[in-house]
C-alpha positions in Angstrom: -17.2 49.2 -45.0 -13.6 49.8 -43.9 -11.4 48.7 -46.9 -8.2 46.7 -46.8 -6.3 49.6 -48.5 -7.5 51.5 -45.2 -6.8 49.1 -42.7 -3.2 48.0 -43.9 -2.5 52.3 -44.5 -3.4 52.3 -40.5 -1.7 49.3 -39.5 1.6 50.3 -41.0 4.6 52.3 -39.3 4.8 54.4 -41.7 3.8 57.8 -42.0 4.9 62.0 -43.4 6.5 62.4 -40.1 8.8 58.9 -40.0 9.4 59.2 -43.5 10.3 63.0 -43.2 12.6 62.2 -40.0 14.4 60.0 -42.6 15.0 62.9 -45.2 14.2 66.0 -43.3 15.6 68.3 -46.9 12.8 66.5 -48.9 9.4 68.2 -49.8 6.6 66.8 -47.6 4.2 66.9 -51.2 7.1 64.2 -52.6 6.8 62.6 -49.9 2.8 62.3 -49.6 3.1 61.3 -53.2 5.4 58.3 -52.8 3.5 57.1 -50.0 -0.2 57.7 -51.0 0.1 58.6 -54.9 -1.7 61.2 -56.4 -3.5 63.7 -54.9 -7.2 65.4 -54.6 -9.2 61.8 -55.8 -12.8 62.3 -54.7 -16.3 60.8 -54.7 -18.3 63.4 -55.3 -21.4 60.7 -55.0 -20.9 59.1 -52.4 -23.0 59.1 -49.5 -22.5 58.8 -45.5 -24.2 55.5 -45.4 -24.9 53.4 -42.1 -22.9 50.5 -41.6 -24.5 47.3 -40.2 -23.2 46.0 -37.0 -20.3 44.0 -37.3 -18.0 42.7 -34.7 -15.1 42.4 -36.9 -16.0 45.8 -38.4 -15.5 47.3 -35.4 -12.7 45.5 -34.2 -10.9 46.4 -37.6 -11.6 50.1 -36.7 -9.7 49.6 -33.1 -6.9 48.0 -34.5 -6.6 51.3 -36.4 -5.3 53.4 -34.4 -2.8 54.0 -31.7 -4.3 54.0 -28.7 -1.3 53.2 -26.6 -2.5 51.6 -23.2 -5.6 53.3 -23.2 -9.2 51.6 -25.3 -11.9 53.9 -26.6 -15.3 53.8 -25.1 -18.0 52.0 -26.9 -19.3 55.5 -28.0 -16.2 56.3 -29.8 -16.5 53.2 -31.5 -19.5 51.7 -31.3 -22.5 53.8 -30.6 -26.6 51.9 -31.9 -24.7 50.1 -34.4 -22.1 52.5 -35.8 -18.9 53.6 -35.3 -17.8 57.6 -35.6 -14.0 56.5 -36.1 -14.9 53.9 -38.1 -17.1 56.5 -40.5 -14.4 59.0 -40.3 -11.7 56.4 -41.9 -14.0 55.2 -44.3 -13.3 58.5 -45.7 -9.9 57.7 -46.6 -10.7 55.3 -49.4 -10.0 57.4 -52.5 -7.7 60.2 -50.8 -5.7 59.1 -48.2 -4.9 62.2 -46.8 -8.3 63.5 -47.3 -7.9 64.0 -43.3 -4.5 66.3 -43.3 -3.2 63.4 -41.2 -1.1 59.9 -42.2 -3.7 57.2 -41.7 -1.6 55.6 -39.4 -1.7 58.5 -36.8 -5.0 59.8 -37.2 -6.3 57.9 -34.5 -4.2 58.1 -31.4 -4.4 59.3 -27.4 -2.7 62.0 -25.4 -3.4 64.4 -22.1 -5.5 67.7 -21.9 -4.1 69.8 -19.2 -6.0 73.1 -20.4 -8.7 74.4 -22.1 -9.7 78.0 -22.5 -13.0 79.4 -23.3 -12.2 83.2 -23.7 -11.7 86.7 -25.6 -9.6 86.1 -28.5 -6.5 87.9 -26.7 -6.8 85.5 -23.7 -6.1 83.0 -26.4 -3.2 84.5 -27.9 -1.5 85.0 -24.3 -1.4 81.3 -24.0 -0.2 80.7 -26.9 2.8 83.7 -26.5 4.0 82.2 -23.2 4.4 79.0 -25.0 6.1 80.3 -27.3 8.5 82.4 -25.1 9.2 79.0 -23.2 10.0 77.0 -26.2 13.5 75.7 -26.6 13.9 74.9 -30.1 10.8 75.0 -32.7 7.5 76.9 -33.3 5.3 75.8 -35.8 2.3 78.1 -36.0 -0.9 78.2 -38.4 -3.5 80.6 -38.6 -6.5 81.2 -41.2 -6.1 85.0 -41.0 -3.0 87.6 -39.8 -3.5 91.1 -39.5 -1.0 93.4 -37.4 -3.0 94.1 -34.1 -3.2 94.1 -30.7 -3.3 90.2 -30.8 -0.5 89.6 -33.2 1.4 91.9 -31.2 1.4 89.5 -28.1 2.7 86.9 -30.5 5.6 89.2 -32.4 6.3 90.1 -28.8 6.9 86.7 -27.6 9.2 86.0 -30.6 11.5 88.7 -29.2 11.0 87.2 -26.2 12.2 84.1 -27.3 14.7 85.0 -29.6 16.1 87.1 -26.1 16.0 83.7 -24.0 17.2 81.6 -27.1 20.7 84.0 -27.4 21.0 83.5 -23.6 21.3 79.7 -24.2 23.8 80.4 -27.1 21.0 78.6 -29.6 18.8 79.4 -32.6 14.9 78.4 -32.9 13.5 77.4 -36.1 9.9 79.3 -36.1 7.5 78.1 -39.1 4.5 80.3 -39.8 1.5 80.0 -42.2 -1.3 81.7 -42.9 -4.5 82.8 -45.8 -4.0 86.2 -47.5 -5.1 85.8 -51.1 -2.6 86.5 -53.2 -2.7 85.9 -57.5 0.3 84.2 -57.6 -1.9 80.4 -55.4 -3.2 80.3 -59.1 0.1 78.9 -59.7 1.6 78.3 -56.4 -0.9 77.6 -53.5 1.9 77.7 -50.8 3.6 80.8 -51.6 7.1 81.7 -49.7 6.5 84.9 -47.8 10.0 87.2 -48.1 11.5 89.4 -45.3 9.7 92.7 -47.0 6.6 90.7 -47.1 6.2 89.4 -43.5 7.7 92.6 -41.8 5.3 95.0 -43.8 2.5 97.1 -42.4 -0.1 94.9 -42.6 1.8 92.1 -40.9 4.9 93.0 -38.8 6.6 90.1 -37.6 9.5 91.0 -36.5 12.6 91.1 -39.3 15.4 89.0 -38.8 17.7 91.9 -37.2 14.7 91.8 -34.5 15.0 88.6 -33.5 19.1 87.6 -34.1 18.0 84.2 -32.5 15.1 82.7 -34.5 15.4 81.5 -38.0 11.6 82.6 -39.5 10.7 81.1 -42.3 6.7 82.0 -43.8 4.2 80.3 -46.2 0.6 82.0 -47.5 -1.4 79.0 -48.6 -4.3 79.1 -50.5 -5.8 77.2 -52.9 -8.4 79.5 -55.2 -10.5 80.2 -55.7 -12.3 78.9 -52.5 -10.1 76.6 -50.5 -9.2 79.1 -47.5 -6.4 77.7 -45.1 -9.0 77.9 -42.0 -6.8 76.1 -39.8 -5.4 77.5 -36.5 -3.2 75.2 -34.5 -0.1 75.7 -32.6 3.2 72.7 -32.2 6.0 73.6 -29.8 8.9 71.4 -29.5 6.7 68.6 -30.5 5.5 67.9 -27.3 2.4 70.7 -26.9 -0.3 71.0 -29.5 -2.8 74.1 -29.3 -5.9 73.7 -31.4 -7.8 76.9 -31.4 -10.9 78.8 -33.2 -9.2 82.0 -33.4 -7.6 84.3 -35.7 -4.7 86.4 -35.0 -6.6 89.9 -35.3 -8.4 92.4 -32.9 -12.1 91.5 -32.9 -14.9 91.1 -30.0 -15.3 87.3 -30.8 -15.1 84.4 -27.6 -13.1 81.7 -28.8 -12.1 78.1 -27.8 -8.6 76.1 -27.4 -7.3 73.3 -26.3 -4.1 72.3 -25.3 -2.9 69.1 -25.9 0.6 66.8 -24.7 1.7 63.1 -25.8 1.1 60.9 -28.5 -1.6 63.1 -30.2 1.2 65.6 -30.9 2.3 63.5 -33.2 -0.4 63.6 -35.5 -1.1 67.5 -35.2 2.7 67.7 -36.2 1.6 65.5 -39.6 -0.7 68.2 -40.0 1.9 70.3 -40.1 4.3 68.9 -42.5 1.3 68.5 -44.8 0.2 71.9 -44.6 3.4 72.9 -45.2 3.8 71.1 -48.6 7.4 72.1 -50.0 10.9 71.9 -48.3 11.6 73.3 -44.9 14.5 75.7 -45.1 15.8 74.7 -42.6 14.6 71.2 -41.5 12.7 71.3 -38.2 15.0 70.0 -35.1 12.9 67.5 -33.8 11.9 65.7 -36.9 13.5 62.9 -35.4 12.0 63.5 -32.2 8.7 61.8 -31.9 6.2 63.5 -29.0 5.9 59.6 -28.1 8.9 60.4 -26.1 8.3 63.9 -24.7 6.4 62.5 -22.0 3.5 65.3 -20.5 5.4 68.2 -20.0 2.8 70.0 -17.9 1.7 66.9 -15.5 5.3 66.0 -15.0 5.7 69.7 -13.2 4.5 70.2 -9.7 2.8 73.0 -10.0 0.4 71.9 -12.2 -0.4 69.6 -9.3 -0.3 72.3 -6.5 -3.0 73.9 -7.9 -5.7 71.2 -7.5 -6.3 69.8 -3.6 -6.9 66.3 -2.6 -10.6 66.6 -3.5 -9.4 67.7 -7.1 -10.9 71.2 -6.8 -8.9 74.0 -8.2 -7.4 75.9 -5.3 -4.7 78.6 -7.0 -7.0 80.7 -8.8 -8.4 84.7 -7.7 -11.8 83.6 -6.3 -14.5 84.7 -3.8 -14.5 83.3 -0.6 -16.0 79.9 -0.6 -16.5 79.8 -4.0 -16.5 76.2 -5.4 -14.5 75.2 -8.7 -14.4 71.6 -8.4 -16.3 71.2 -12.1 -13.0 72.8 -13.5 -11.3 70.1 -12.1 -13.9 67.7 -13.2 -14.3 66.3 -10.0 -12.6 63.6 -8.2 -10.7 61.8 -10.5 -7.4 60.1 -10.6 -3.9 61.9 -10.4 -2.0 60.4 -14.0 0.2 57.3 -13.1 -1.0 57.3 -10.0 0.3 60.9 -8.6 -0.6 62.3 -5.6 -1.9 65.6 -6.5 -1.6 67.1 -3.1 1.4 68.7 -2.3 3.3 68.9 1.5 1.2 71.8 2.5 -2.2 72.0 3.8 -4.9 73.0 1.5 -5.1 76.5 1.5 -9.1 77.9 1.7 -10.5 79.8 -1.1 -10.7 82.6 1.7 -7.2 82.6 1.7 -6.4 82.8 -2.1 -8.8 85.8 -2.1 -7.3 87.3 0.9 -3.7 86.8 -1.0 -5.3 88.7 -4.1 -5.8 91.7 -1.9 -1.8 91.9 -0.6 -0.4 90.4 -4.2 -1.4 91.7 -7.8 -0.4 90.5 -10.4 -0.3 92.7 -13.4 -2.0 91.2 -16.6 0.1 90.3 -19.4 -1.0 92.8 -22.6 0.8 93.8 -25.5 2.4 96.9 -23.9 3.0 95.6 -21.3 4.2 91.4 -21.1 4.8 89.2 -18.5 5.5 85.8 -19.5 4.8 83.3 -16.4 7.1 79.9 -16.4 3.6 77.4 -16.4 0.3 77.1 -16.8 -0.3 77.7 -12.8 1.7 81.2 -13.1 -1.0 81.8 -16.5 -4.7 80.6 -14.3 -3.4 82.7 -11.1 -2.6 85.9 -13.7 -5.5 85.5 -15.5 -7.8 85.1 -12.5 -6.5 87.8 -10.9 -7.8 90.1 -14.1 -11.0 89.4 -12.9 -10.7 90.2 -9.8 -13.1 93.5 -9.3 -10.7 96.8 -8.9 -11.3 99.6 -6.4 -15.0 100.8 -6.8 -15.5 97.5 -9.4 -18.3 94.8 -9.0 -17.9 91.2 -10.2 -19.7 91.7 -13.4 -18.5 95.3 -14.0 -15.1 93.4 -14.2 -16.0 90.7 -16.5 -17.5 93.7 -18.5 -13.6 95.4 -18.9 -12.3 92.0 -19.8 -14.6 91.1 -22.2 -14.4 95.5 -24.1 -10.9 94.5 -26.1 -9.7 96.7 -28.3 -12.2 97.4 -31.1 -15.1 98.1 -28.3 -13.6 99.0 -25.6 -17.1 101.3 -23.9 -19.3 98.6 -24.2 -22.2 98.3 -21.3 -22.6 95.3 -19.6 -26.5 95.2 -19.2 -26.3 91.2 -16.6 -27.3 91.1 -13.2 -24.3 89.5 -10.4 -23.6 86.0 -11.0 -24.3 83.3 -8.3 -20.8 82.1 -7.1 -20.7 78.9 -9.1 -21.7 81.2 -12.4 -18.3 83.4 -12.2 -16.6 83.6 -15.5 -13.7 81.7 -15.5 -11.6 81.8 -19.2 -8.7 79.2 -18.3 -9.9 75.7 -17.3 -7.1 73.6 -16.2 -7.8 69.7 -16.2 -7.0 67.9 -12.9 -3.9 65.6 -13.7 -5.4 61.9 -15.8 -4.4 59.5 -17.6 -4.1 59.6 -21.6 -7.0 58.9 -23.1 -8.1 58.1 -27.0 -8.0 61.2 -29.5 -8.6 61.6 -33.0 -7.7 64.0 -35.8 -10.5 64.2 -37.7 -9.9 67.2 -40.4 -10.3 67.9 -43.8 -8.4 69.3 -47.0 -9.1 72.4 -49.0 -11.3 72.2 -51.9 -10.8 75.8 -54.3 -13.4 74.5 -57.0 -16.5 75.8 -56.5 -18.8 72.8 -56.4 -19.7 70.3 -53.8 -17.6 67.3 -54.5 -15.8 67.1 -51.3 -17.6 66.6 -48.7 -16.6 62.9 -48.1 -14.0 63.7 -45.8 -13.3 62.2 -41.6 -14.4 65.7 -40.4 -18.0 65.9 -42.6 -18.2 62.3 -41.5 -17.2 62.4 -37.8 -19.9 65.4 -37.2 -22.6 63.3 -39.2 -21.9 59.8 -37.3 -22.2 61.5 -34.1 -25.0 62.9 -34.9 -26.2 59.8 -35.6 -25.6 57.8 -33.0 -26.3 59.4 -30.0 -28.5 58.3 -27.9 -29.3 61.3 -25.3 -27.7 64.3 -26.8 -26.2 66.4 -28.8 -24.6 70.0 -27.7 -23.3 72.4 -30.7 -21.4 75.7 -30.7 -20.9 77.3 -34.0 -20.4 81.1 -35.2 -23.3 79.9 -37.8 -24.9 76.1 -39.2 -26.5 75.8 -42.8 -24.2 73.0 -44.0 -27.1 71.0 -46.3 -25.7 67.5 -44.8 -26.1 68.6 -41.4 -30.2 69.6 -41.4 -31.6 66.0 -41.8 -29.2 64.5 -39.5 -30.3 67.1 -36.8 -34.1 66.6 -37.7 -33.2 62.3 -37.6 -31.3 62.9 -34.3 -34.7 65.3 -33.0 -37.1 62.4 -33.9 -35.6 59.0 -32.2 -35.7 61.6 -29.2 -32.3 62.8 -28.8 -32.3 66.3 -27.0 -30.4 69.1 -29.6 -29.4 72.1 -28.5 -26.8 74.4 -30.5 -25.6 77.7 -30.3 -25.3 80.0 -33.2 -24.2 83.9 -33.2 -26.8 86.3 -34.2 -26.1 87.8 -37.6 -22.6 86.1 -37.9 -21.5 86.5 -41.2 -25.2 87.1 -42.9 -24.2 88.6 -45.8 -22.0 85.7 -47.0 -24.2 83.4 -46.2 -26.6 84.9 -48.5 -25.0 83.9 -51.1 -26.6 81.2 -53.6 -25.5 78.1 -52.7 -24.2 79.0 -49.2 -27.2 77.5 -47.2 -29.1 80.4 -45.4 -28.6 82.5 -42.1 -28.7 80.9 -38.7 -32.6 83.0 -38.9 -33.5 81.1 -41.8 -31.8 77.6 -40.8 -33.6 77.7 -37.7 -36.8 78.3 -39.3 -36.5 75.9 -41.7 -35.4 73.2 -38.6 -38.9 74.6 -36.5 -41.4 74.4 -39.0 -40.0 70.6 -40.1 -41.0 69.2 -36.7 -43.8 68.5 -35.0 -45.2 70.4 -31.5 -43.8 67.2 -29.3 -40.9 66.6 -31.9 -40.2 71.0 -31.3 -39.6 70.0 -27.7 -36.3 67.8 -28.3 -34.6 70.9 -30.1 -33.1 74.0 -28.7 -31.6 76.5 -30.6 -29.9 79.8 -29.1 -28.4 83.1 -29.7 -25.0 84.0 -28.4 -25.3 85.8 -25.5 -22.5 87.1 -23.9 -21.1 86.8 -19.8 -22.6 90.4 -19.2 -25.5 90.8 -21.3 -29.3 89.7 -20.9 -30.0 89.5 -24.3 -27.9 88.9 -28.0 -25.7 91.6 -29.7 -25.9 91.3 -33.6 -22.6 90.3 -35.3 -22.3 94.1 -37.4 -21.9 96.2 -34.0 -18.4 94.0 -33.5 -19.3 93.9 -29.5 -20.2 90.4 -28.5 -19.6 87.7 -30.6 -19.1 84.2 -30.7 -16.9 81.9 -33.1 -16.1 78.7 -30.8 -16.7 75.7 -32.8 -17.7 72.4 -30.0 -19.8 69.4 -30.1 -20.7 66.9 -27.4 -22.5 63.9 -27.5 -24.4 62.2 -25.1 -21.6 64.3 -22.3 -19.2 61.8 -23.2 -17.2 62.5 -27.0 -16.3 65.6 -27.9 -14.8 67.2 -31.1 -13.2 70.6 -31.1 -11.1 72.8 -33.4 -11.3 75.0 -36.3 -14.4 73.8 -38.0 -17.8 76.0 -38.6 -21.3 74.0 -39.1 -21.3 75.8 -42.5 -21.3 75.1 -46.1 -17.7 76.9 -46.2 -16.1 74.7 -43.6 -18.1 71.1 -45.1 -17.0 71.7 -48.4 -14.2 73.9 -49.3 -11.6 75.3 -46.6 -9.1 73.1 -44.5 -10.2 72.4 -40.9 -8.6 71.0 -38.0 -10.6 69.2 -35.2 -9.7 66.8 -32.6 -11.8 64.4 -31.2 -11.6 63.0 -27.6 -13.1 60.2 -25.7 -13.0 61.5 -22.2 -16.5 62.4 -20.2 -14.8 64.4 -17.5 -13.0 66.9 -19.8 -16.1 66.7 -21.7 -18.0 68.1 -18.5 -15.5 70.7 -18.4 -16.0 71.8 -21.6 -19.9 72.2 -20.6 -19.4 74.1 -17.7 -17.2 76.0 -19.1 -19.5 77.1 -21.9 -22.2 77.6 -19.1 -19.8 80.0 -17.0 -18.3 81.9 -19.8 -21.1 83.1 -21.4 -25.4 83.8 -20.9 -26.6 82.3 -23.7 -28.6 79.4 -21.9 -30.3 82.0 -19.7 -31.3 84.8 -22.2 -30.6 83.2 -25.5 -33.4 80.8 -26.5 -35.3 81.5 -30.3 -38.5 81.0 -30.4 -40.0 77.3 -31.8 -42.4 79.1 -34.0 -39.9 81.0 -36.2 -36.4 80.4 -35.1 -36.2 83.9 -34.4 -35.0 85.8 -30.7 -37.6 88.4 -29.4 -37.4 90.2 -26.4 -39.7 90.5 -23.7 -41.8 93.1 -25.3 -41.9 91.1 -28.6 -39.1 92.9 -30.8 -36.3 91.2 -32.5 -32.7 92.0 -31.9 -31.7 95.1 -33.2 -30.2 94.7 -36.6 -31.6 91.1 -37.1 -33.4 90.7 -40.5 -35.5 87.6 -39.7 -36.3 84.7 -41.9 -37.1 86.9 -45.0 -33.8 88.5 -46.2 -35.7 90.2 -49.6 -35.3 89.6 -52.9 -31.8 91.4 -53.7 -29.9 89.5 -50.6 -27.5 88.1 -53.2 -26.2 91.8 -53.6 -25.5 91.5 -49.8 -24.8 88.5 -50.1 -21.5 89.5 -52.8 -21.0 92.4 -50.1 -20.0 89.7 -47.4 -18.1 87.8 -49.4 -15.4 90.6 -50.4 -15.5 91.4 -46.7 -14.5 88.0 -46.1 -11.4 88.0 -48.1 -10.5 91.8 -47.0 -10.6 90.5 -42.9 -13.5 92.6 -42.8 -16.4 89.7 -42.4 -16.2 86.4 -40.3 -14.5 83.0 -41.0 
């Protein structure tokens, strides 16, 4: 049940951020403490218990957040007799930041103008042209940095700033954090990061002499011995929010991110100031500057308009001829406020924006080479034109360069053409809507090495929509062998609820041999398979990465094609995204990020997106005998080690787990 102490922390004003913006030179920890008391107060015992259905339960949870003029679907709410918000605050009982978020802005709405399901670099471009066009803060978290081809877009787009910054005659305050185990978080978890240490080899962001026009200021935060900083999120000016799967580091892994304007900012901006912990020096400049009154930066531009026609299908990207991309518009749907989201010209054919690909190129924006574009129409028409197949290319040969980055770069694709509607497309701009209900539903690191936290909104989110769906459920994780997580998937299975996830062959096996960290995704999906019955087998699905130009998976070791988006959908309608693995790491010890929505035609997006961008749904499926992937002549994937690991896996097991901490393995 949803406590008074919850409900009046919800219904108050009050949160970090407005008390902050009140004393911006005080410590966000003093703060947290004066409002919420002490931290780290958990109930190890108890359990994610259904609620009955109550009206007034239910009504309680809706008054909790701030959905501005927008009301969340019955699903968010409500869904056979439970709530997923509701479950998610219940949470907040004995730690009320638990979450990483105020009570009082955990639940709140905002626009999605883009998503990107890509390469990890095609990630990091976004993120660097936001950055060059910010105008006066950066706040940026990431779980792992490592100088690379990656972080060099970034550092790049800090010069660029700092060069467009001294043009304006102004500074920008740029706040970094990320996880690089250090001996001094015994004592300190946040640890200040010095000039020597951020500009040194294993790091280089620029030095202050670099970039005359950004004050940098850096924090590592971790909190041993196993509560890793997994987070990756992105604020800009307080009015855009990127929440991300990836790293900043060279690898071969497809990633996810969402981009996010409005309300919503504000709570990802909590995040931040909790994260952050001790004094900002100096204060952010819009700490008084609520996103509330940033508007949608991106919708109120006309080009993010001009690229949709009045039947909402994208019309600005480098396509074939007559090829359709309505789904990545999400079909017809309408403009926000009202907008007409045609613009004075005609509509140009897809034959003409392929016919304007051969007489304009446009060079793609690399690490040697940048070219920031001034909005998110300028980034779909660059990156589109990536694709496009160069002199003596085919389609597939050219998804095959842009998938080899720079750790694998001679990789074969071994897939067939795709039909028209199956081309890759990595950036998926929304057609213009209005705001509509998000959540933060995260959790807080845990170092000691037992259980005990796992009551937290993100644990509970995944588990009550699991719960309560009624049709489906759709997973992407890099691996799933959180213990919580296997009954609920075998309960959902058995009322009839169709399953299907997506794990990546091999991802991080060692470490996951370790005692008490669940299993590989072999094993888990053996375990799953052998649980049910033959007609119970047929409502789950299980897959193996498979990436946009192979037939069949790629084990995790060869570093060629791997996957480490973290999605789930239910019933097509909520989604949750963000930084969060299905994995005992990510339920009970590190600090994850996620955002809920309450919007079926993003939603949509999201799924055709996953279908477009990758193969896994036509080559991927395990076998329901074993939970193992065979291919057509009955062999396993080469480097799998099936459901039987042998009797000295904990050695490999302690292997993958000093990877993990050198950058080497997976998180």
């Amino acid at each position: 049940m949803l406590s008074q102490k919850v409900y009046d922390l919800c219904q108050t004003q009050t949160s970090l951020s407005s008390e902050y913006a009140k004393s911006p030179s005080e410590a966000p920890e003093k703060i947290i403490k004066k409002l919420y008391g002490d931290e780290e107060l958990h109930d190890g015992e108890k359990k994610f218990e259904e609620q009955p259905n109550d009206d007034k339960e239910l009504q309680k949870a809706f008054e909790c957040g701030k959905w501005g003029s927008t009301r969340p679907s019955d699903l968010f709410l409500q869904v056979r007799d439970l709530a997923i918000y509701h479950d998610a605050l219940c949470t907040l009982e004995k730690d009320p930041m638990v979450g990483m978020t105020s009570p009082s802005l955990m639940g709140s709405s905002g626009v999605l103008p883009l998503t990107i399901i890509a390469p990890l670099p095609d990630i990091c471009r976004h993120m660097s042209n936001c950055i060059a066009r910010a105008e006066k803060e950066v706040f940026l978290a990431t779980n792992y940095w490592i100088f690379s081809d990656a972080s060099t877009l970034i550092t790049n787009s800090f010069r660029e700033l700092s060069r467009r910054a001294g043009e304006r005659g102004e500074k920008v305050v740029v706040k970094m954090i990320y996880d690089r185990g250090n001996p001094k978080q015994v004592f300190n978890n946040h640890q200040p990061v010095d000039v020597q240490g951020y500009t040194s080899e294993k790091i280089k962001i620029p030095s202050p002499e670099e970039i005359p026009n950004i004050d940098m200021q850096v924090v590592n935060y971790h909190k041993p011995p196993l509560g890793t900083f997994h987070s990756k999120y992105m604020v800009v000016d307080r009015k855009i929010g990127i929440i991300s799967s990836n790293n900043i580091q060279d690898n071969d892994n497809m990633e996810m991110m969402t981009h996010v304007e409005g309300p919503i900012v504000d709570s990802l901006y909590d995040v931040c100031l909790a994260s952050w912990f001790h004094e900002f020096k100096p204060p952010l400049p819009f700490h008084n500057t609520p996103a509330t009154l940033g508007g949608f930066p991106s919708f109120e531009q006309k080009s993010f308009a001009e690229m949709f026609d009045q039947n909402g299908k994208l019309r600005d990207l480098w396509s074939d001829a007559g090829q359709d991309q309505s789904i990545l518009a999400n079909g017809p749907e309408i403009g926000y406020q009202g907008q007409d989201v045609t613009t004075s010209d005609e509509s140009r054919t897809l034959q003409q924006v392929a016919e304007d690909g051969h007489q304009e190129f446009l060079p793609e924006h690399t690490s040697k080479d940048p070219h920031y574009d001034h909005d998110i129409k300028g980034e779909v028409s660059r990156m589109q034109c990536s694709l496009y197949p160069k002199s003596g290319e085919t389609r597939m040969q050219a998804v095959t360069r842009h998938l080899n980055t720079t750790i694998q770069p001679d990789t074969k694709g071994t897939a067939p053409e795709s039909t028209q509607d199956d081309e890759m497309a990595p950036y998926i701009p929304h057609l213009m809507h209005e705001p509509f209900p998000m959540a933060m539903v995260c959790r807080k690191p845990w170092g000691i090495p037992n259980h005990s936290c796992v009551h937290t909104p993100q644990n509970a989110a995944f588990l009550s929509a699991l719960r309560n769906a009624r049709k489906s459920v759709f997973i992407q994780t890099p691996d799933l062998n959180a213990e919580p997580l296997i009954p609920a998937i075998l309960s959902a299975v058995r009322r009839g609820v169709n399953v299907t996830y997506y794990v990546c062959l091999g991802y991080n096996d060692a470490g996951e041999l370790l005692p008490f960290q669940g299993g590989t995704n072999e094993m888990i999906a053996n375990k799953l398979y052998t649980s049910l019955t033959a007609s119970e087998k047929k409502n789950l699905n299980i897959f193996n990465y498979v990436a946009k130009d192979q037939v069949r998976p790629i084990h995790n070791k060869f570093k060629q094609r791997s996957c480490h988006v973290k999605l789930m959908i239910v019933d097509e309608h909520i989604g949750i995204q963000g930084n969060g693995n299905q994995d005992t790491q990510s339920w009970y010890h590190s600090q994850e990020i996620n955002i809920m929505i309450d919007s079926p035609t993003v939603v949509r997006g999201w799924l055709e997106g996953i279908r477009r961008n990758q193969n896994t749904h036509l080559y991927g499926a395990v076998s329901k005998e074993d939970g193992c992937w065979y291919d057509e002549q009955g062999k396993m994937a080469e480097g799998a080690i099936g459901i039987d690991p042998g009797r000295l896996s904990w050695i490999k097991g302690f292997v993958g787990a000093i990877q993990r901490v050198r950058g080497v393995g997976g998180f």
